[in-house]
C-alpha positions in Angstrom: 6.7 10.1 -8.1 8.1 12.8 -10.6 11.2 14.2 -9.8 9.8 17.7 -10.7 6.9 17.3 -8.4 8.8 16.8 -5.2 10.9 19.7 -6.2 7.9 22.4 -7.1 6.4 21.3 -3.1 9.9 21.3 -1.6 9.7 25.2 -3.2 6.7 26.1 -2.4 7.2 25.0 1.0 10.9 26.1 2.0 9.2 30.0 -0.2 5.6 30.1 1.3 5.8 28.4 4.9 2.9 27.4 6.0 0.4 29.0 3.8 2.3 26.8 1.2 1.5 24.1 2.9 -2.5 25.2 3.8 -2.5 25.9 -0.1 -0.6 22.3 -1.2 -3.3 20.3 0.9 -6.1 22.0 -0.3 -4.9 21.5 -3.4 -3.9 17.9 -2.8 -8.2 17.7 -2.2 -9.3 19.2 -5.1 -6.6 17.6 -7.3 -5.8 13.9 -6.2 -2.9 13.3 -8.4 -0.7 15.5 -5.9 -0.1 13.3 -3.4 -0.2 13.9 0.6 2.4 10.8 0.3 5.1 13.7 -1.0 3.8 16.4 0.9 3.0 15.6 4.6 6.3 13.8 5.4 8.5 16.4 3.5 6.8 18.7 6.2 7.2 16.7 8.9 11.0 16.4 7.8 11.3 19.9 7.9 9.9 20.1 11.3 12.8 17.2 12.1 15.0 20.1 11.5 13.4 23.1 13.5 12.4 24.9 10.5 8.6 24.6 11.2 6.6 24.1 14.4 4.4 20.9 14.6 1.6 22.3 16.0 1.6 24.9 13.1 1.7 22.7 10.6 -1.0 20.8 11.9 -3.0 23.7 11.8 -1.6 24.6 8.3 -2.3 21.1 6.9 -5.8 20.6 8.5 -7.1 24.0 7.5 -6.1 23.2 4.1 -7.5 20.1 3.8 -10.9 21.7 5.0 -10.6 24.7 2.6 -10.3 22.2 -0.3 -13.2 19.6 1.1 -15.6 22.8 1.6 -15.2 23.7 -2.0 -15.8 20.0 -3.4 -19.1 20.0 -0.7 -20.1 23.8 -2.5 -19.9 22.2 -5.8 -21.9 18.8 -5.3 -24.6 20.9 -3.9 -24.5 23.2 -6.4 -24.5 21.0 -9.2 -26.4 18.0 -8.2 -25.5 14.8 -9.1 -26.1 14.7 -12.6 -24.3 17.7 -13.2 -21.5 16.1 -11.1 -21.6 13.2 -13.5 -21.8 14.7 -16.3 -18.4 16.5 -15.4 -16.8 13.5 -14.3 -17.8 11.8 -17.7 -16.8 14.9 -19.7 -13.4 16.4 -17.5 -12.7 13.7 -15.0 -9.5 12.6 -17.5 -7.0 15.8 -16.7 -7.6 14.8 -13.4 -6.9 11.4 -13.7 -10.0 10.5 -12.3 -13.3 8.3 -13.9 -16.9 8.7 -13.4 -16.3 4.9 -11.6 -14.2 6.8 -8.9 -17.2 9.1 -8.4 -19.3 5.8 -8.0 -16.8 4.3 -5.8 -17.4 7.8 -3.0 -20.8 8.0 -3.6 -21.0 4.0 -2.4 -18.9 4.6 0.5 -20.9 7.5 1.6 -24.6 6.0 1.2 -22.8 2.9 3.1 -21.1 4.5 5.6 -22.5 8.4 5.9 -20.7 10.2 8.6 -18.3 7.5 9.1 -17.3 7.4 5.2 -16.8 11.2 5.9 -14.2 10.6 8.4 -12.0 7.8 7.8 -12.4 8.2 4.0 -9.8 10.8 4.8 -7.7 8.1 5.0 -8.1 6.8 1.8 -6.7 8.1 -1.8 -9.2 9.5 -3.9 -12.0 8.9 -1.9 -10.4 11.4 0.5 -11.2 14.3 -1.8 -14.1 12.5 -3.7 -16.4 12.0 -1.0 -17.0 15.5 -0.5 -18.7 15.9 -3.3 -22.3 13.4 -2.8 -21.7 15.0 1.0 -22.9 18.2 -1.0 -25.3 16.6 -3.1 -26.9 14.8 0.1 -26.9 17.6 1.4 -25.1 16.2 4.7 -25.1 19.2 7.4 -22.4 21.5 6.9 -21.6 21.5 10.4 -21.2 17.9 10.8 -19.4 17.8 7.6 -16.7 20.4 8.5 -16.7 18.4 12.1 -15.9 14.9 10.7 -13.7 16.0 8.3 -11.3 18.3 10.3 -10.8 15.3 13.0 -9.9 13.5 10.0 -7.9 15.4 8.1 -6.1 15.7 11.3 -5.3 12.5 12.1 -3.7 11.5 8.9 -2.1 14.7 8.6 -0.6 14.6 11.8 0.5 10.9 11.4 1.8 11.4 7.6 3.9 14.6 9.4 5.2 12.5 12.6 6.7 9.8 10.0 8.1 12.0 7.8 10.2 13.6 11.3 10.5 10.0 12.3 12.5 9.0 9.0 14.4 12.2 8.8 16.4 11.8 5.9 14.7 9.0 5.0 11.3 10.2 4.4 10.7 9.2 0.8 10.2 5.9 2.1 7.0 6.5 3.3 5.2 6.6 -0.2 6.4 2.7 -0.5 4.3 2.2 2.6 1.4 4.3 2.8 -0.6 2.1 0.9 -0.7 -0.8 3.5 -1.6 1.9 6.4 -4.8 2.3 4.3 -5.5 -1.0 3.6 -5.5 -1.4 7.6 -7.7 1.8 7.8 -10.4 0.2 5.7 -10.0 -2.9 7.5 -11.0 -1.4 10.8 -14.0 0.9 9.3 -15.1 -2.8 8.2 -14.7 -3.8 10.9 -16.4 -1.4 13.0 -19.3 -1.0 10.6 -19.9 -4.7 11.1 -19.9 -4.7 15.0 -22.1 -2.0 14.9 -24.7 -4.0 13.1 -23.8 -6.9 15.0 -25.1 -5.4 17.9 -27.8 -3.8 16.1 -29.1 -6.6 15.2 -28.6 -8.7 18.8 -31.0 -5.9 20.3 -33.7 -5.9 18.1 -34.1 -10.0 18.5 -33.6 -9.5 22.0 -36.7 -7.3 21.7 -38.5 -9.9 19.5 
């Protein structure tokens, strides 16, 4: 992580409050190479130290992470996949992103639907990306904001309790994130294939 990262969201933060915050998720959504990693548990550290209130920045966070979510959703149903495509082929670079991470959402959300919606929260890239073929899908907006707000909010919430955990030492976190995803995509696995487990034990016990 950039030094000069940490230290533009340790301003906005510490000079905005929480609408820094609400704005820093929702751009951490629209943008993936700002990472939650930095800017949850610097929050939560802060909150460690009475300067914010948890509840707040739950609030703040989630609400930011549904303001950036709602735009990518606007723009896959306004452009269509092929527009979306062609974007990703002709942009996606300043973003640090390939039209093969578009491919990668789009699979988890014709897999999973709704449950891609929620837990791919949980997962870089695919936590902003698979807004967009929710758009194109044309997925219902209410569900949509539904399963993403819960969430938003529970990796939010978790990223901000273990960054007031650590205290001092929340930096550590970004070492470790990446196995609590790992184990996230484990369980959606693991769920997904119970679920059709059970599926399938029904309809033979109908046959």
């Amino acid at each position: 992580m950039f030094d000069w990262v940490a230290q533009w969201v340790t301003g906005v933060i510490e000079t905005l409050g929480y609408p820094g915050l609400t704005v820093l998720v929702a751009l951490e959504n629209i943008f993936p190479p700002i990472p939650s990693e930095l800017i949850l548990p610097l929050a939560g550290f802060l909150t460690g130290q009475d300067r914010f209130s948890f509840p707040l920045v739950l609030v703040a966070t989630t609400l930011g992470s549904l303001l950036g979510a709602l735009l990518l959703y606007a723009i896959g149903m306004a452009a269509g996949q092929r527009g979306i495509r062609r974007v990703f082929e002709r942009y996606g670079h300043w973003a640090l992103l390939t039209s093969d991470d578009l491919t990668r959402s789009e699979a988890w959300f014709d897999r999973y639907g709704p449950v891609a919606v929620f837990f791919g929260r949980l997962v870089p890239v695919v936590r902003s990306l698979v807004s967009i073929p929710a758009g194109y899908r044309r997925m219902p907006l209410g569900q949509f904001l539904l399963l993403t707000g819960f969430g938003s909010a529970l990796w939010n919430g978790t990223l901000v309790s273990l960054g007031w955990a650590l205290g001092e030492n929340w930096r550590q976190i970004e070492r470790y994130v990446g196995w609590l995803q790992y184990l996230v995509i484990a369980a959606v696995a693991f769920l997904i294939l119970r679920f059709v487990w059970q599926r399938r034990r029904r309809v033979m016990g109908r046959g």
